[in-house]
C-alpha positions as CSV (number, residue, x, y, z in Angstrom):
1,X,27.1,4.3,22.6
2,X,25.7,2.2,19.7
3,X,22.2,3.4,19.3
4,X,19.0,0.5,18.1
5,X,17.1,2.3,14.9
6,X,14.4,-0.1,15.6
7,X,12.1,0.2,12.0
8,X,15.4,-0.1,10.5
9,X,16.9,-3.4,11.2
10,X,17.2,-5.5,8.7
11,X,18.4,-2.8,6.6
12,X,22.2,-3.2,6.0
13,X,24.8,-1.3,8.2
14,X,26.2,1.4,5.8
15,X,22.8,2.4,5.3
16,X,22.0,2.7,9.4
17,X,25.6,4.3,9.8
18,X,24.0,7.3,7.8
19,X,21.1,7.4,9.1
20,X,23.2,7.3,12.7
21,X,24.9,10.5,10.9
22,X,21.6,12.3,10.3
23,X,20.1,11.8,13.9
24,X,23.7,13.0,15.6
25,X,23.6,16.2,13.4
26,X,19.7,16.4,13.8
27,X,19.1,16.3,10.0
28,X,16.9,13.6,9.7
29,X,13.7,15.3,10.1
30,X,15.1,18.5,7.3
31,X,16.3,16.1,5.2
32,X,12.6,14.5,4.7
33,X,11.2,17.6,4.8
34,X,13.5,18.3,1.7
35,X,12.1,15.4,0.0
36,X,8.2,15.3,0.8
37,X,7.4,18.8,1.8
38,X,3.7,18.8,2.0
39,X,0.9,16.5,3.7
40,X,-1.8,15.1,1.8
41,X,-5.4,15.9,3.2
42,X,-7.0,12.6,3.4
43,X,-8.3,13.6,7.2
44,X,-11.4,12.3,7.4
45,X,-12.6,8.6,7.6
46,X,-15.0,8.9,4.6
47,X,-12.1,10.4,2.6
48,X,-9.5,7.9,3.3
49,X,-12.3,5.2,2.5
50,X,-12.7,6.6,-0.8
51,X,-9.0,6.8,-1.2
52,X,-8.4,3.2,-0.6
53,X,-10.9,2.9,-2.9
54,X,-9.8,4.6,-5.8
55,X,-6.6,2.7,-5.5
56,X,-8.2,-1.0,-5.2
57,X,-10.1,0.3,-8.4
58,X,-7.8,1.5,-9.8
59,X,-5.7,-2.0,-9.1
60,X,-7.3,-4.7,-7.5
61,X,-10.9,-4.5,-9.0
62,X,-11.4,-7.6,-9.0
63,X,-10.4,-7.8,-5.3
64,X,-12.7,-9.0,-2.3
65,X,-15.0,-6.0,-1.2
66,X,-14.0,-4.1,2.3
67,X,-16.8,-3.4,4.5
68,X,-14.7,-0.5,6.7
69,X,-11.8,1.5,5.8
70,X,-10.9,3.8,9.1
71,X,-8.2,6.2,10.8
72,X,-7.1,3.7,14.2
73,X,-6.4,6.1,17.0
74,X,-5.0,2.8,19.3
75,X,-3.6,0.9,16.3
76,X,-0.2,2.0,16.6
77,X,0.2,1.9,20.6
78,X,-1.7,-1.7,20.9
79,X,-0.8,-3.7,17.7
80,X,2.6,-1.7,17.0
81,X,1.5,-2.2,13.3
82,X,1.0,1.0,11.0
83,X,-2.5,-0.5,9.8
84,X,-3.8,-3.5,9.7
85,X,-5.9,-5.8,7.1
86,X,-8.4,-8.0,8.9
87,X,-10.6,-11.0,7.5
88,X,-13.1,-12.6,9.3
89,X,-15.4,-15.4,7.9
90,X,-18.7,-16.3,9.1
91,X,-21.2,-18.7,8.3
92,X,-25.0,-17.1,7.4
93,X,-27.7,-20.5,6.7
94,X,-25.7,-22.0,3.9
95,X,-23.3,-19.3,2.6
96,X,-19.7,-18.4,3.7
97,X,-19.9,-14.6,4.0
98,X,-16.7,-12.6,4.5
99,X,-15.5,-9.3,5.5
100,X,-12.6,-7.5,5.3
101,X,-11.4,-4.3,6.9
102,X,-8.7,-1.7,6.6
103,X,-7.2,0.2,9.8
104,X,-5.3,3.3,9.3
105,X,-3.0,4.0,12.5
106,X,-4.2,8.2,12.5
107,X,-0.2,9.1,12.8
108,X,-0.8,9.1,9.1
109,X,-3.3,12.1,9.2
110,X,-0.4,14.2,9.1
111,X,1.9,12.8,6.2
112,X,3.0,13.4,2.9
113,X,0.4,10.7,0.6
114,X,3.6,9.1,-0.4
115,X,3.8,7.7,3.4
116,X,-0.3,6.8,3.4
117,X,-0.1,5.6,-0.2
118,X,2.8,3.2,1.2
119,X,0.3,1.7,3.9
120,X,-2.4,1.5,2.1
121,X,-0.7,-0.3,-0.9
122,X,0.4,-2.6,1.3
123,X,-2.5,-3.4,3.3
124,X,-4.8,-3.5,0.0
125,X,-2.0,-6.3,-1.2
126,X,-2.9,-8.4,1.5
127,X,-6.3,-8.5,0.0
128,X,-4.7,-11.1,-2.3
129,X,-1.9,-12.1,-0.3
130,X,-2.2,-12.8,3.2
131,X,1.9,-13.6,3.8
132,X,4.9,-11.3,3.4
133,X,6.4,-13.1,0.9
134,X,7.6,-12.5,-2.9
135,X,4.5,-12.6,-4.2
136,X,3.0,-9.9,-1.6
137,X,6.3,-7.3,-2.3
138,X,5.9,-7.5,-6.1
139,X,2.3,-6.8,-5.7
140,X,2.6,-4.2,-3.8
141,X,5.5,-2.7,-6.5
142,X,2.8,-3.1,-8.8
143,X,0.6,-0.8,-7.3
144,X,3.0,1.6,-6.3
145,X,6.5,1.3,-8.4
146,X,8.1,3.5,-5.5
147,X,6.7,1.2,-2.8
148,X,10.4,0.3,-1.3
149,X,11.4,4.2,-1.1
150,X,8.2,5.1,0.7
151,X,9.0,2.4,3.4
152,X,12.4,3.4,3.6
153,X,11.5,6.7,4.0
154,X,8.1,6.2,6.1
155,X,10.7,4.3,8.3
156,X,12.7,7.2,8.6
157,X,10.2,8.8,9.9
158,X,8.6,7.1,12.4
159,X,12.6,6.7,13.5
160,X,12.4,10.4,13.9
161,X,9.0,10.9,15.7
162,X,10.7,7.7,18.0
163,X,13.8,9.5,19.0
164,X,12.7,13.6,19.2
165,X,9.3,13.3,19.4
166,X,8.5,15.1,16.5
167,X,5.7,14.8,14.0
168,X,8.0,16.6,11.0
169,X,4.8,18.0,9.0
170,X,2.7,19.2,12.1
171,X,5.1,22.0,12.5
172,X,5.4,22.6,8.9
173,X,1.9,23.2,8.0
C-alpha cells in the first residue's frame, strides 16, 4: 500500500520514504516533540495581533497597515489554507482606502511559536508580495532565516494530526 503525505508533495521521494518510516513505526509525532518541546502562548486574539505586530515592526515597518489580525476557527476546514492574508479596496469620495487582514487557522493555538512564527511570516510577506514566487520565499527567509525548516516541519505535523488524529502538544502540556 503506497500511502499520499498530502502537505508533502512536492517534496522529493527520499525525503517522503522517511517520513513513510516515521509514520509505520509511529515516531513522527516523538520525533517533533524532540525537536519543539513546548507551545508558545499566543492564545488570545489581542495577543496574536500584537505578535504579528511586533514582527511587521520589527520587519516590514514600512508595510501597509492591518486592520484585523484573528485566530480562524473555520479557516482550516473551509479554505484548507493555514491563514490567510486578505486585501480589499474600496473607494470613499475621492480616496482609494484599503484594508488588509490576517487569519490565523486556531489549530495554531496549540504549537511551538516556530510553527505560528512560520504562518505569520508568510502571510505578513504577502503584505508585499501577493504571488508565491522568488521574491515572496526570500522575503519570507528574511524575516525568518529558518522559514523552510518550520514548513517542513509545520508540514510534518499537520501530516501527523491528518493520519492519528493527534494534536502532539495538547497531550504534552
Amino acid at each position: 500500500m503506497t500511502q499520499e503525505l498530502t502537505y508533502l508533495k512536492a517534496y522529493p521521494d527520499h525525503l517522503q520514504d522517511q517520513v513513510k518510516r516515521l509514520i509505520k513505526d509511529r515516531q513522527l509525532a516523538a520525533l517533533l516533540l524532540k525537536k519543539y518541546p513546548a507551545t508558545h502562548e499566543v492564545r488570545t486574539d489581542k495577543a496574536l495581533y500584537q505578535y504579528v505586530q511586533g514582527i511587521k515592526n520589527a520587519h516590514l515597518r514600512n508595510g501597509e497597515q492591518i486592520s484585523k489580525i484573528v485566530y480562524d476557527n473555520k479557516l482550516h476546514v473551509i479554505k484548507n489554507a493555514l491563514g490567510t492574508h486578505t486585501y480589499v479596496s474600496r473607494i470613499q469620495g475621492n480616496k482609494l482606502k484599503s484594508k488588509h487582514e490576517i487569519r490565523v487557522a486556531s489549530l495554531f493555538k496549540q504549537v511551538p511559536e516556530e510553527f505560528l512564527k512560520m504562518i505569520v511570516v508568510h502571510e505578513l510577506a504577502h503584505l508585499k508580495e501577493k504571488e508565491h514566487d522568488k521574491a515572496f520565499y526570500q522575503l519570507c527567509s528574511y524575516m525568518e532565516p529558518n522559514y523552510h525548516q518550520y514548513e517542513l516541519d509545520l508540514r510534518l505535523y499537520l501530516t501527523q494530526v491528518e493520519l492519528f488524529g493527534d494534536a502532539v502538544w495538547n497531550k504534552a502540556d
